[in-house]
C-alpha positions as CSV (number, residue, x, y, z in Angstrom):
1,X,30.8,26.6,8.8
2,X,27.4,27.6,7.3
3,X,26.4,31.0,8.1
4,X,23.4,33.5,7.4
5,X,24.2,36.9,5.5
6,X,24.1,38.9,8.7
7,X,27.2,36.1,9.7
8,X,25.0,33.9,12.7
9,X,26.9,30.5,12.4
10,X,23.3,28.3,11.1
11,X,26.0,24.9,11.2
12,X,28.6,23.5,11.3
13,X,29.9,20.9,8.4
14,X,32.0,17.8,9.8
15,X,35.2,17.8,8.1
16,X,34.5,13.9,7.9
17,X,31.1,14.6,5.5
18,X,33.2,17.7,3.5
19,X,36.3,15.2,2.9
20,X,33.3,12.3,2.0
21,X,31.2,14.2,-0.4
22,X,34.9,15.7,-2.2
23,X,35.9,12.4,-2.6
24,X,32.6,11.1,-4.3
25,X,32.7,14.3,-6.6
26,X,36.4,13.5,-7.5
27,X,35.9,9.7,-7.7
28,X,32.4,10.7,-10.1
29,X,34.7,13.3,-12.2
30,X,37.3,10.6,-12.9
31,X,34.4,7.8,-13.7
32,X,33.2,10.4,-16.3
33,X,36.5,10.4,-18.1
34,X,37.0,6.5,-17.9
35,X,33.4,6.4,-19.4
36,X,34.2,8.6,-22.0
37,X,37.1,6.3,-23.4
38,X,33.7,4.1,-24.5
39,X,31.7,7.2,-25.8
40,X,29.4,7.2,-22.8
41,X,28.2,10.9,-21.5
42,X,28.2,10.4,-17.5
43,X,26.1,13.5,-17.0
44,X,23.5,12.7,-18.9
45,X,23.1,9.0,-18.1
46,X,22.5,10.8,-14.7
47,X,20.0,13.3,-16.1
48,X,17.8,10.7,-17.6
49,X,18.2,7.8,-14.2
50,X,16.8,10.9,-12.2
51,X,13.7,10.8,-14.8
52,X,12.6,7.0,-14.8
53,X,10.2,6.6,-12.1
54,X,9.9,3.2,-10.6
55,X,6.0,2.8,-8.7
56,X,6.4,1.5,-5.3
57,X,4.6,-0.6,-4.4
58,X,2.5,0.1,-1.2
59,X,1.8,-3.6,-0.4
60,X,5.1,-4.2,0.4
61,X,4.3,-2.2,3.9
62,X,1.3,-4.5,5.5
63,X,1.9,-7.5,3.9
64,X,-1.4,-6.8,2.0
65,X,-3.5,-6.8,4.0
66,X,-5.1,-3.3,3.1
67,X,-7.5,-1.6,5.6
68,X,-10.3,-3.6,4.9
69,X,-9.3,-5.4,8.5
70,X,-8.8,-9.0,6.9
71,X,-6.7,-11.1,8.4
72,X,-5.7,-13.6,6.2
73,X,-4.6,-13.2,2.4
74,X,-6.4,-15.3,-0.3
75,X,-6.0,-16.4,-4.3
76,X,-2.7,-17.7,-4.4
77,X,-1.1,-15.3,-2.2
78,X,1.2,-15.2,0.6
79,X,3.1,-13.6,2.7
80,X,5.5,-15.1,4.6
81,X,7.1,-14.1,7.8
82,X,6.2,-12.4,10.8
83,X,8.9,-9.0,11.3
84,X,7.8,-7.1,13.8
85,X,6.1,-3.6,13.0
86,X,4.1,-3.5,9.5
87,X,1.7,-1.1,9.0
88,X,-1.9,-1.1,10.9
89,X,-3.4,1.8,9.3
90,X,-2.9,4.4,6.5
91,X,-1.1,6.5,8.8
92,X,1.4,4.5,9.9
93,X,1.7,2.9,5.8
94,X,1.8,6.5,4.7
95,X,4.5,7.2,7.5
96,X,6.6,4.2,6.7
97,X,6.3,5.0,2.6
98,X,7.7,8.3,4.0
99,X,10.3,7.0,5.4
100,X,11.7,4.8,2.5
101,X,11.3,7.4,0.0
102,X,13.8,9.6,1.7
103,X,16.3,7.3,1.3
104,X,15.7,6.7,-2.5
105,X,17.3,8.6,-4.6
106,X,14.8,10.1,-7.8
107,X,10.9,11.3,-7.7
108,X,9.0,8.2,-7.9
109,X,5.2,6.7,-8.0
110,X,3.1,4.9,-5.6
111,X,1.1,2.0,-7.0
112,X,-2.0,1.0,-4.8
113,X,-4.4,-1.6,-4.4
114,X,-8.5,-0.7,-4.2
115,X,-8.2,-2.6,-0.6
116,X,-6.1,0.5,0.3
117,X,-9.3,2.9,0.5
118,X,-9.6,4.9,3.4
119,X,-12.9,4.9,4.7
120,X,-14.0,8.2,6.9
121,X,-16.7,8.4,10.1
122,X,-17.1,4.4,10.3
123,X,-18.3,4.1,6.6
124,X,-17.2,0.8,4.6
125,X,-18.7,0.1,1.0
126,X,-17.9,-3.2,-0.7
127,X,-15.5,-3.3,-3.6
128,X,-18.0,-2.8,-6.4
129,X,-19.3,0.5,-4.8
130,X,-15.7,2.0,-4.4
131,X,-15.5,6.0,-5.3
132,X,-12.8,8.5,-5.4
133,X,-13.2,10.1,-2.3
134,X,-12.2,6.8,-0.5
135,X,-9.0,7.8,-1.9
136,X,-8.8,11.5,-1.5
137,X,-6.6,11.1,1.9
138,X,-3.6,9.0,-1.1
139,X,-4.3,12.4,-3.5
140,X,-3.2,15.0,-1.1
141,X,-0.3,12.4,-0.2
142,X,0.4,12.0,-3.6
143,X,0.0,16.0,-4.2
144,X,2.1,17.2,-1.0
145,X,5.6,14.8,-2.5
146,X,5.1,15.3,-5.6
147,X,4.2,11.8,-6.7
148,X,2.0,10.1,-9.4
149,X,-0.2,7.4,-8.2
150,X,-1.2,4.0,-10.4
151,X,-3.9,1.3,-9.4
152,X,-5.2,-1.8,-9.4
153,X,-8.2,-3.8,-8.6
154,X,-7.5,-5.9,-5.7
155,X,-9.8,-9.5,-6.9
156,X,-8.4,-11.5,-4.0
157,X,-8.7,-11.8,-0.3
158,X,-12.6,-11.2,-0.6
159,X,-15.5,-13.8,-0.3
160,X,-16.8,-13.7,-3.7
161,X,-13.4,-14.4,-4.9
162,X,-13.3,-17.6,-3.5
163,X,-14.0,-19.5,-6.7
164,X,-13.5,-17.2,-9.5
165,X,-14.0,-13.5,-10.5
166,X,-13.7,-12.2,-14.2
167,X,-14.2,-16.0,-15.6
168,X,-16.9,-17.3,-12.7
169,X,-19.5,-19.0,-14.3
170,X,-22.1,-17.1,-11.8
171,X,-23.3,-14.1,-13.2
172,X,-23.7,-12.1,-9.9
173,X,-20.1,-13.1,-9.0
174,X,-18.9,-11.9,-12.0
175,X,-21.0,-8.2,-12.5
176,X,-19.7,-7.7,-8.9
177,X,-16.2,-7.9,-10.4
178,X,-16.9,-6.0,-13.6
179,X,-18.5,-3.5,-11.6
180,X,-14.7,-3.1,-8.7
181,X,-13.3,-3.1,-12.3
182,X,-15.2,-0.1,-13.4
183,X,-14.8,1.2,-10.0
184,X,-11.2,1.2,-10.0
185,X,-11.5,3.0,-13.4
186,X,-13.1,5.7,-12.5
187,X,-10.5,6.2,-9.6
188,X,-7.7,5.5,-11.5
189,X,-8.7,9.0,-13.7
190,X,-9.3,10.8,-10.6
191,X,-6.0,10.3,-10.0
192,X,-4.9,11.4,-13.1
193,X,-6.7,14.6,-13.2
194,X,-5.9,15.7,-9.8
195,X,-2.1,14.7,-10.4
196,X,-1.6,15.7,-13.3
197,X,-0.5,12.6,-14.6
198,X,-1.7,9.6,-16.5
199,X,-2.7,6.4,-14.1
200,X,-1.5,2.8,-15.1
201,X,-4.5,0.7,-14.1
202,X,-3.5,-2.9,-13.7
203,X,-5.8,-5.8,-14.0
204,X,-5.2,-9.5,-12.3
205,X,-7.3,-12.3,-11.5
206,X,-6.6,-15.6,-9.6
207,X,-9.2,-18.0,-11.6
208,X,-7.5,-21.2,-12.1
209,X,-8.3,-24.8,-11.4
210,X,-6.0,-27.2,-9.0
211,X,-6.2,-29.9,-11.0
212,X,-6.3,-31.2,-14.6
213,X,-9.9,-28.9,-16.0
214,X,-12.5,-30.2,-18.5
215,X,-12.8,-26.9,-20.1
216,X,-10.7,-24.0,-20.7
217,X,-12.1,-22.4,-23.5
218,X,-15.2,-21.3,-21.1
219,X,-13.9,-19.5,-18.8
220,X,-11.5,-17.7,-20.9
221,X,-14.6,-16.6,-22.9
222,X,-15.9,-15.2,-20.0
223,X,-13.1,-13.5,-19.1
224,X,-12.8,-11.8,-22.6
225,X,-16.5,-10.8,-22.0
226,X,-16.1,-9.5,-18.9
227,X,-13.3,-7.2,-20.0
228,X,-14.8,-6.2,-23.1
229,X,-17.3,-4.8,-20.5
230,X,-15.0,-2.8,-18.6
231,X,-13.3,-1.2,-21.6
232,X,-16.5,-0.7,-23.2
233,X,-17.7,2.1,-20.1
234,X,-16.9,6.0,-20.8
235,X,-13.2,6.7,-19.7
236,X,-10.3,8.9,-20.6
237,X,-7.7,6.4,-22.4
238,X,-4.8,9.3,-22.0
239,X,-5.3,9.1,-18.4
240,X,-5.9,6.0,-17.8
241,X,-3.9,3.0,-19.2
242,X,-5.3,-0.5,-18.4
243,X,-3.1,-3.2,-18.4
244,X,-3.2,-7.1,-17.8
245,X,-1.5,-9.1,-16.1
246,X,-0.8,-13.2,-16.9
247,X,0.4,-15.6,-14.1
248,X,1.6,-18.9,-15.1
249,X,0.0,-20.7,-12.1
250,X,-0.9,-20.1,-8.8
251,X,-1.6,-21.7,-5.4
252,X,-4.6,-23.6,-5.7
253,X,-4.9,-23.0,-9.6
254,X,-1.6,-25.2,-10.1
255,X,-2.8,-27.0,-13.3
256,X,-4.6,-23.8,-15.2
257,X,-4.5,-20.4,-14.8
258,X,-8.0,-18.5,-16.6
259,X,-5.5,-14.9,-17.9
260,X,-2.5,-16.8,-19.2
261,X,0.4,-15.1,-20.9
262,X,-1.0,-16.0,-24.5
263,X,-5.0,-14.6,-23.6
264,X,-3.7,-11.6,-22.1
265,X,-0.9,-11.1,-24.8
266,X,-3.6,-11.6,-27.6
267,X,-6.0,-9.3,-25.8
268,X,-4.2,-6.3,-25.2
269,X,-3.0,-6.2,-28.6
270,X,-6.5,-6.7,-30.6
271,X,-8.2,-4.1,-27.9
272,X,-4.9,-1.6,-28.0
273,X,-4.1,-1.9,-23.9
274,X,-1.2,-2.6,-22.1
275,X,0.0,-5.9,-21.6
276,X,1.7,-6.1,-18.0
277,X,5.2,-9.0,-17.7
278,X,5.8,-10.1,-14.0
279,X,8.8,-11.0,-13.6
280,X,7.0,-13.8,-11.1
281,X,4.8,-14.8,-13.4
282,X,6.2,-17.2,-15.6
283,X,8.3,-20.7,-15.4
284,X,11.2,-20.7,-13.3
285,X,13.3,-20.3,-16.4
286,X,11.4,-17.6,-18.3
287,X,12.5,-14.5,-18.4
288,X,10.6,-11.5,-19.1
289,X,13.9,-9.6,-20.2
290,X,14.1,-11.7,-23.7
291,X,9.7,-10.3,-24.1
292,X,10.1,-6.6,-23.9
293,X,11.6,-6.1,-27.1
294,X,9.3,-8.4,-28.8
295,X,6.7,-6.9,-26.8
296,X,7.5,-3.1,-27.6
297,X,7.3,-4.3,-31.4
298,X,3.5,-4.4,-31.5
299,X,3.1,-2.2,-28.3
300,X,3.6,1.3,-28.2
301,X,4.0,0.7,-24.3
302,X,4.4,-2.0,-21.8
303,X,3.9,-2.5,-18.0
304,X,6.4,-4.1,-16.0
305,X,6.2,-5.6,-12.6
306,X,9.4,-6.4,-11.6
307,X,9.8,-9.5,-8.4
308,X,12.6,-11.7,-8.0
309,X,10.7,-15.5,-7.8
310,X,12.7,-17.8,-6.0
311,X,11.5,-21.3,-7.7
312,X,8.2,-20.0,-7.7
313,X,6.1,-17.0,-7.8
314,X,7.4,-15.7,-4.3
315,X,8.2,-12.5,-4.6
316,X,11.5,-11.5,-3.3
317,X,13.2,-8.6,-2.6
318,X,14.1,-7.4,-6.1
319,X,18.1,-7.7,-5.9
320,X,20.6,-6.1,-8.4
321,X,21.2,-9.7,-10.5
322,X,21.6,-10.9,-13.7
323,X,18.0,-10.8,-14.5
324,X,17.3,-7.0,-13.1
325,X,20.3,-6.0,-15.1
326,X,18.7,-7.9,-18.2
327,X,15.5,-6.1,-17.8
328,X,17.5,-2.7,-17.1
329,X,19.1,-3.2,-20.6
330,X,15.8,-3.7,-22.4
331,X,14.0,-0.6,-20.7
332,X,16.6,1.2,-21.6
333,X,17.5,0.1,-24.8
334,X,14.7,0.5,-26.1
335,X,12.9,3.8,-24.6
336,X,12.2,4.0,-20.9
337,X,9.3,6.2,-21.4
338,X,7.6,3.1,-23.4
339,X,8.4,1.1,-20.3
340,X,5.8,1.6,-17.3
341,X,7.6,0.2,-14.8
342,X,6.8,-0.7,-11.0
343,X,8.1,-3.4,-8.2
344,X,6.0,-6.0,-6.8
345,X,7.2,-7.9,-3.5
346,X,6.6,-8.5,-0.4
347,X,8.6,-10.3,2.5
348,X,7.1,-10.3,6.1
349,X,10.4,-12.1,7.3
350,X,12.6,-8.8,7.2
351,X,12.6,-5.3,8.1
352,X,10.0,-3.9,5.2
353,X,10.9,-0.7,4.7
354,X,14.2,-2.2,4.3
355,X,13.3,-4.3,1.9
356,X,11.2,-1.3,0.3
357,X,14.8,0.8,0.1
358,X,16.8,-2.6,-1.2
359,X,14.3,-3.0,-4.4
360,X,13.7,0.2,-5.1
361,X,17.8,1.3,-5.1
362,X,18.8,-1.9,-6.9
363,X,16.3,-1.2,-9.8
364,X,17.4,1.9,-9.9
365,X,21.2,0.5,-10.0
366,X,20.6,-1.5,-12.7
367,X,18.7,1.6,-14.9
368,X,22.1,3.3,-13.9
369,X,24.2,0.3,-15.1
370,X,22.3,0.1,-18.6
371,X,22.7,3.6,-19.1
372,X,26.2,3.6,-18.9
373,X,27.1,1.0,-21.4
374,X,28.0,1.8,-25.0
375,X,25.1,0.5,-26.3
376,X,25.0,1.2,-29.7
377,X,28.9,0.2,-30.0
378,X,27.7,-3.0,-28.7
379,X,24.6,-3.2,-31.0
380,X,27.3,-2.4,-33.8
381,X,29.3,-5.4,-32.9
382,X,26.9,-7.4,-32.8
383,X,25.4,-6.7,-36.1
384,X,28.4,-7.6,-37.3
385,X,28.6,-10.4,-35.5
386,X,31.9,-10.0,-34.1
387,X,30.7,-11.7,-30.9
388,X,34.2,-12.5,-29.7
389,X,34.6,-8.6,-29.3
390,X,31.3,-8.2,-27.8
391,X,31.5,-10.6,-25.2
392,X,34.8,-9.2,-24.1
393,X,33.7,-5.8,-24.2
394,X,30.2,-6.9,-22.1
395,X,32.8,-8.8,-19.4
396,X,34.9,-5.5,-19.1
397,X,32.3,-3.7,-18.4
398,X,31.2,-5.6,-15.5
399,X,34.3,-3.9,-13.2
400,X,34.1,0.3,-14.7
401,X,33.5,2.5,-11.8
402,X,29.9,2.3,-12.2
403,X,29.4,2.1,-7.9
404,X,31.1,5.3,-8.1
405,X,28.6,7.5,-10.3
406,X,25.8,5.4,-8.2
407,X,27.3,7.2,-5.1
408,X,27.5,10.5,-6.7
409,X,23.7,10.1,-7.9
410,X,22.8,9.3,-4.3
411,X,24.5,12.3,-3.1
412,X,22.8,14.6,-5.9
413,X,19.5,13.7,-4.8
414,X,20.3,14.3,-1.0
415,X,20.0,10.6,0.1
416,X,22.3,8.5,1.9
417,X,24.8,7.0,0.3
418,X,25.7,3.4,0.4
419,X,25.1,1.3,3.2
420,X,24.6,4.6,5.7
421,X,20.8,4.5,5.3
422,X,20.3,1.3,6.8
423,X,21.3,3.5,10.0
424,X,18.1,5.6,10.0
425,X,16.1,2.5,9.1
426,X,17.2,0.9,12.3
427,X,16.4,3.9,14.1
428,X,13.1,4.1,12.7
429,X,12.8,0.8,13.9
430,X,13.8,0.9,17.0
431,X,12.0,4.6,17.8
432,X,8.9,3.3,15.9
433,X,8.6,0.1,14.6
434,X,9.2,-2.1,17.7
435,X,6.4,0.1,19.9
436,X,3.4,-0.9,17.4
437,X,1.8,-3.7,18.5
């Protein structure tokens, strides 16, 4: 029974929730001394998982549409699926982020797109006249939780981006771009001064060609130009850190994509930016785990978007799998603060703040399920390539009581553990999701 000093009974504690949360502590104190056996500290794997944000990814909540009052997505992007209840204005996006962030355990980021400006009294600029106060309603969202918030340009879905942006051989097309670009900059420090907390500015084009093209080199020399014009403009580079980001291929740019892996990889290292790995962004067989270390050689930072591509560029629900656990390792082997990382999905076929709460905890799993491994007894082994050793040692691993400290993490922050969120998300559903229209 909780009670106030003067003894008023404020609650009552079920006896089923007090014998729950003893037996997570109990089952969390003896996962702590099987963890030890390795050399692993519990507590402060714990400590620093409740440090690593993860940016969520607002898109995830409309199915990208922003409130620019498209409705149709374009460059190579889909959403597929038709789940009843996304997001129809900020208010319901902001209530719904809301909503998944209370069941998540950890402080976290937002990551928005410049179609996500809120416009006031019937007002509407086009991209390339976007200001901060079209996102002063996301600051004092940001400011109330707590949160940071990162950007990005949004070059798709737009009539002058029917063709090409960055690399368009139109000059007009492409000053509009450079000037959303420099926009977007300018926002993305806003946010940093009012938060309090550097902004990771990410930059993506869909310029490609369908078929087999006559010339590369040209429009990749555009593009160059075109960011050397952005990065040339007045900004704070401790606030604001621009990234790219390369795609492999595209719908409708099947045969060439303009920012490749190699452009962006070469630019962001001769013009000291970030270079930014999607995990959806490269052949099915690619994986961006085996780059971060090589990336983080010549970077003092990286940007991750993490996505889970399903023979293609799909973006899936991030689930906890081979590959998240892979890209967990890396992070955290070598220094999550190096690591900016964010999610980047978006499934219109299930509930999606379910599938907000499913990404965000399994990348957070995985973070957990680096940080408990011996790691530097496994690096030792390895340097002295007594690999028979390590791989046992890696396979045993797989079945410590690593679900258990999860739990206890879960309960520290004051979220629901295991599956019992999924209760208040069909709640929410059913209370609010089902009544929009």
């Amino acid at each position: 029974i909780l009670s106030s000093p003067d003894g008023a009974v404020l609650d009552v504690i079920p006896p089923s929730l007090i014998e729950r949360t003893m037996n997570i502590q109990e089952r969390y104190e003896s996962a702590k001394e099987i963890y030890a056996g390795l050399g692993v500290d519990v507590d402060a794997a714990v400590e620093r998982l409740n440090h690593i944000p993860v940016s969520m990814h607002c898109w995830q909540g409309d199915d990208v549409m922003g409130f620019e009052g498209a409705d149709s997505l374009s460059g190579g992007i889909q959403a597929t699926g038709n789940y009843p209840g996304k997001a129809r204005n900020p208010q319901e996006l902001m209530a719904d982020i809301d909503k998944a962030l209370n069941l998540i355990p950890g402080r976290h980021r937002i990551n928005l797109h410049a179609s996500y400006a809120i416009f006031q009294d019937g007002e509407k600029v086009d991209r390339d006249a976007l200001e901060p106060r079209h996102f002063a309603d996301w600051v004092k969202f940001a400011k109330e939780r707590g949160l940071g918030l990162d950007f990005n340009p949004t070059m798709f879905s737009h009539p002058k981006a029917e063709n090409a942006t960055l690399s368009s051989e139109d000059p007009q097309i492409r000053k509009f771009w450079i000037d959303h670009c420099k926009a977007c900059v300018r926002i993305s420090q806003y946010f940093a001064e009012e938060l309090g907390s550097p902004c990771a500015m990410n930059i993506w084009i869909p310029d490609g060609f369908k078929d087999i093209p006559a010339d590369r080199m040209s429009p990749r020399a555009r593009l160059k130009d075109s960011l050397d014009q952005i990065l040339a403009m007045d900004y704070d580079k401790s606030k604001v850190l621009i990234a790219v980001e390369s795609k492999v291929f595209g719908i409708g740019m099947e045969s060439c994509t303009v920012g490749s892996h190699e452009f962006y990889m070469n630019y962001a290292a001769s013009r000291g930016i970030m270079c930014l790995l999607d995990s959806g962004h490269f052949h099915p067989t690619e994986m961006i785990s085996d780059k971060i270390s090589s990336m983080l050689l010549f970077s003092d930072k990286i940007a991750l978007h993490v996505s889970r591509p399903v023979r293609w560029d799909s973006d899936h629900v991030v689930l906890f799998d081979d590959e998240t656990r892979e890209i967990a390792k890396e992070i955290v082997r070598n220094d999550p603060d190096r690591v900016l990382l964010a999610l980047d999905f978006f499934d219109a076929s299930i509930n999606r703040i379910c599938a907000w709460v499913v990404g965000m905890r399994n990348m957070q799993k995985a973070l957990l399920y680096a940080l408990l491994m011996p790691n530097e007894k496994l690096a030792k082994l390895q340097e002295e390539r007594r690999f028979t050793e390590l791989m046992m040692e890696q396979e045993e691993l797989k079945t410590y009581p690593f679900g258990d400290v999860w739990d206890y993490f879960c309960q520290m922050n004051q979220v629901p553990v295991k599956e019992q969120w999924f209760k208040e998300v069909q709640a929410y559903e059913k209370e609010v999701l089902l009544k929009r229209s």
